[in-house]
C-alpha positions in Angstrom: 0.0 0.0 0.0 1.0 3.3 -0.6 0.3 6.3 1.4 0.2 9.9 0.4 1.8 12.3 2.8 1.2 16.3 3.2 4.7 18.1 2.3 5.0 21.8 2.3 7.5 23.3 0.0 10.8 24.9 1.6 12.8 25.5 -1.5 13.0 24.6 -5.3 15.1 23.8 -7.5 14.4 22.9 -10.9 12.2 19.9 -11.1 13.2 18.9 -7.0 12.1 20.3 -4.2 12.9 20.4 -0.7 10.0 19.6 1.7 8.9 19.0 5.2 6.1 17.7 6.8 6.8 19.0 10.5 8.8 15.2 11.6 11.4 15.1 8.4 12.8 17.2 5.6 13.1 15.7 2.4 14.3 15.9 -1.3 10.8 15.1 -3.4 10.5 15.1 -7.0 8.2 18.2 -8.6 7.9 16.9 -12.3 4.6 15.7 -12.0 3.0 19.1 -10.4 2.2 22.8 -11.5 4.8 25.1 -10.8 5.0 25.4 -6.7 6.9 27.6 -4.3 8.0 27.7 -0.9 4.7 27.8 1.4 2.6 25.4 -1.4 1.7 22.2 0.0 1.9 19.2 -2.1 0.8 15.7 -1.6 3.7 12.9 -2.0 4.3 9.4 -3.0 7.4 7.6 -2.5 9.0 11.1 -2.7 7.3 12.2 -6.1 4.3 15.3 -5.7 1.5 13.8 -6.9 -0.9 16.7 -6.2 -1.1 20.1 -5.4 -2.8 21.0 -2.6 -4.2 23.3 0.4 -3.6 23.8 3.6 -6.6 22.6 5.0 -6.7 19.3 2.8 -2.9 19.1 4.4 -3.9 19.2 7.9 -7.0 16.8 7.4 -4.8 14.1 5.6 -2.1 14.8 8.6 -5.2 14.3 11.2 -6.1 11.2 9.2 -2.3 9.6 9.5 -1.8 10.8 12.8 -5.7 9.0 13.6 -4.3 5.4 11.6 -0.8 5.4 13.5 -2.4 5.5 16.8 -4.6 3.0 16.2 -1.8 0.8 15.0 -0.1 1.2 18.2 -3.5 0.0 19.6 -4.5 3.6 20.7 -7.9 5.4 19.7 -7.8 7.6 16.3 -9.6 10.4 18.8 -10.9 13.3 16.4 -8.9 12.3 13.3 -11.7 11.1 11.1 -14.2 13.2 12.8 -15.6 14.7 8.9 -16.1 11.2 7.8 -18.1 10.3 11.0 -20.4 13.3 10.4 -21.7 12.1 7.4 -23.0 9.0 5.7 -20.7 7.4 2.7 -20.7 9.5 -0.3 -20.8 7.0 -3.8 -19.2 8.2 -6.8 -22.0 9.3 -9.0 -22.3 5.9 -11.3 -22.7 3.7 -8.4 -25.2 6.5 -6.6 -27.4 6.4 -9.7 -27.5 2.4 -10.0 -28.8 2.5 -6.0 -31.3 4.9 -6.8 -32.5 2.8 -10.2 -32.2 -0.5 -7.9 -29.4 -2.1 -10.3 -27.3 -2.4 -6.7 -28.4 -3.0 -3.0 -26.6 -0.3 -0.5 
């Protein structure tokens, strides 16, 4: 499995970048992103931005990894997936509309 993992920009340099994600600074790989610059947050795979994104969306995913390592050291995942907890699953928009014609039971 492969996680993604918040990363804001501290410097750039060409197509690399180096980030940090508040526990390690590292060299990531920006060729697959818009342009960014120090302060952008980007969202990471094995070391390569995948994504562009905000700082909220940042701090949720964060909340999120911080919520699944504590429950892997047998701890509770507190608050960390509190928006998803708030709300019933949301379908993508094919499977939503074969519910509501019956075609699939939810």
């Amino acid at each position: 499995m492969c996680l993604g993992i918040p990363y804001r920009i501290l410097s750039v340099d060409g197509i690399s970048a180096l980030a940090s994600d508040d526990r390690e600074t590292r060299l990531i790989d920006i060729s697959l992103v818009e342009p960014v610059v120090p302060g952008d947050w980007v969202l990471c795979f094995l070391d390569a931005a995948r994504s562009v994104i905000d700082a909220h969306e940042a701090g949720r995913i964060r909340d999120a990894l911080d919520g699944l390592a504590a429950v892997m050291a047998g701890g509770d995942a507190a608050d960390a997936f509190a928006d998803l907890e708030a709300r019933g699953p949301i379908l993508p928009p094919h499977l939503q509309a074969a519910l509501d014609a019956g075609q699939i039971q939810g």
